[in-house]
C-alpha positions in Angstrom: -8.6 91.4 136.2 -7.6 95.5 135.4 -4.2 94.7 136.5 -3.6 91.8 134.1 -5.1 94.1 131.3 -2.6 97.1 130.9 0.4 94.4 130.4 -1.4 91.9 128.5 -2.3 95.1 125.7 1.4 96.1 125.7 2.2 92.7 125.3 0.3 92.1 122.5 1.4 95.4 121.2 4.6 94.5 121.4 4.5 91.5 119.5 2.6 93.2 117.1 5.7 95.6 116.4 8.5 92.6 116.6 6.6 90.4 114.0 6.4 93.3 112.1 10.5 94.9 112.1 11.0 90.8 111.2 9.3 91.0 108.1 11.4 94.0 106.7 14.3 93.0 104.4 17.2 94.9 105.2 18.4 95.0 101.5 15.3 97.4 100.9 16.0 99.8 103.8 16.7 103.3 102.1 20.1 104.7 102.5 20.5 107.6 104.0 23.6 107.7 101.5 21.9 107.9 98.5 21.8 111.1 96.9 24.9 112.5 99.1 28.5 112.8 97.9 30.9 109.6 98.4 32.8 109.9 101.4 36.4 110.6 100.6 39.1 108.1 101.3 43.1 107.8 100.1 43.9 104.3 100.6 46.4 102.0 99.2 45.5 99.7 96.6 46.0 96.0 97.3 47.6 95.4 93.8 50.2 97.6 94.5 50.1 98.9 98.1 52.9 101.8 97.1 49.5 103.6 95.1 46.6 105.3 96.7 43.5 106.0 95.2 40.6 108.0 96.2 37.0 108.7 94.8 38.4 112.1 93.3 40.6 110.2 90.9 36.8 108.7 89.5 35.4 111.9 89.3 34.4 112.2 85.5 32.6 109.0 85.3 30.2 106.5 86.9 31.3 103.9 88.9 30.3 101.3 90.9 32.1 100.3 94.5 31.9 96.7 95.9 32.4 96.3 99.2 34.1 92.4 99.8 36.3 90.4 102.1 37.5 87.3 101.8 36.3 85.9 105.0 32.6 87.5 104.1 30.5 83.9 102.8 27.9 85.9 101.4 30.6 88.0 99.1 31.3 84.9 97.9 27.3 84.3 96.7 27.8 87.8 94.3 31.2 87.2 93.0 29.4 85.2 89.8 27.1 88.6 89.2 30.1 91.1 89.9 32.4 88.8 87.4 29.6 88.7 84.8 29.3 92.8 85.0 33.0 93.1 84.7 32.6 91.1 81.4 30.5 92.9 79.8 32.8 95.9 80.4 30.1 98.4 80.8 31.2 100.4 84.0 34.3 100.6 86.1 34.4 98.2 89.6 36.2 98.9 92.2 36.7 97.1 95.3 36.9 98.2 98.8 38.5 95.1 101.0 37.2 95.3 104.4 39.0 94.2 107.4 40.7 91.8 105.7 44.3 90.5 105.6 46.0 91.3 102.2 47.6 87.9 101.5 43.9 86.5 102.1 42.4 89.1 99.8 44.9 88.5 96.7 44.7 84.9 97.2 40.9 84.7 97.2 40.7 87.0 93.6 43.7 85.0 92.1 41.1 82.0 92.9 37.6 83.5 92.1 38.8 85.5 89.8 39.0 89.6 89.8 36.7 91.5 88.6 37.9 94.6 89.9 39.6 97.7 88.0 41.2 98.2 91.6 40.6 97.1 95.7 41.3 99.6 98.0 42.4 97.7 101.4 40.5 99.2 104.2 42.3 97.2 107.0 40.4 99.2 109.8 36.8 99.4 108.6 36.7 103.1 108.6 36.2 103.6 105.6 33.0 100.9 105.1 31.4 102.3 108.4 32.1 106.1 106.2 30.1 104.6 103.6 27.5 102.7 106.0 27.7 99.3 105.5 27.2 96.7 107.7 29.7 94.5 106.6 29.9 92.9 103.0 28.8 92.8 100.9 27.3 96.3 99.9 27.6 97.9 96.3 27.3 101.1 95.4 27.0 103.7 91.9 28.4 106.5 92.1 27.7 109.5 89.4 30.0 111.6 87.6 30.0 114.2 90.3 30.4 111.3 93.0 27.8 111.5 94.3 26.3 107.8 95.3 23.1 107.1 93.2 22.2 103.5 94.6 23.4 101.0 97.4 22.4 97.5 97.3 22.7 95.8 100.8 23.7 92.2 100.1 25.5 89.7 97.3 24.7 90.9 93.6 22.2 88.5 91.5 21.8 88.9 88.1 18.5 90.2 88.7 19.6 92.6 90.9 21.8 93.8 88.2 19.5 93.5 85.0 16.6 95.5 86.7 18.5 98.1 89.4 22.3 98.6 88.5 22.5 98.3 85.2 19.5 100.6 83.9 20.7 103.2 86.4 24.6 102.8 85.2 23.4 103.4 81.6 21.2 106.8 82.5 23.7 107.9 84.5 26.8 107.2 81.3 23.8 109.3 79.3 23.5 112.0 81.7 26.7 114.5 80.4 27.5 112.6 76.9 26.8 115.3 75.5 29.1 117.3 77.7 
């Protein structure tokens, strides 16, 4: 009977810890990002593949970086929420195109529409993994000193955007107007 005990308790513990990890949403892990400068990149834009741009170029304002492909389906679940935001014209999106193919890319914005002041095409994934995601969609703000304030782990809602971006964008645009 003791040597169907030890495994049946470590068993049960085990199960105790699996059940558990499956009720975490990943969306609400912390980031160990947050709070830490942006990575830096220089890649080409995929509007015009001749220009580079780099997070230094947005020092100076807040900004917020969507990370997207066109093969990703759940990009595809935000793009109403990123479109909306881009409407409203209250902070500067910018896209970062992850392992995709750039015909693909444009084609899908031409279709869905763009809501992006840029894309950067980060054909190898370097870049994402520089800024930890997983794969797309991930969004991110980014301070005046570029220094990454949030990161949301899956497509935008509206909700998402009422109660976590959007109050953050705004104290952040107040933090220095009076610089």
């Amino acid at each position: 009977m003791k040597r169907f005990l030890l495994p049946l308790i470590f068993f049960a513990g085990l199960s105790v810890v699996l059940a558990a990890s499956l009720s975490n949403d990943p969306r609400r892990a912390p980031s160990t990002f947050v709070g830490r400068p942006a990575p830096t990149f220089d890649l080409p834009r995929l509007d015009a593949p001749d220009r580079q741009l780099s997070p230094e170029a947005l020092r100076g304002q807040v900004w917020v970086m969507n990370v997207w492909a066109s093969w990703c389906e759940s990009c595809r679940d935000g793009h109403a929420a990123l479109m909306a935001l881009a409407a409203k014209n209250i902070v500067p999106i910018y896209g970062l195109d992850y392992k995709d193919e750039p015909d693909a890319a444009r084609q899908w914005l031409k279709q869905a529409g763009d809501p992006y002041i840029a894309s950067m095409m980060d054909r190898s994934g370097k870049t994402g993994i520089d800024y930890g995601a997983y794969g797309g969609p991930e969004t991110f703000v980014v301070d005046r000193r570029g220094v990454i304030r949030f990161k949301r782990s899956g497509p935008l809602t509206q909700a998402a955007l009422d109660t976590q971006i959007l109050p953050l964008v705004r104290s952040l645009q107040g933090e220095g107007s009076d610089e």
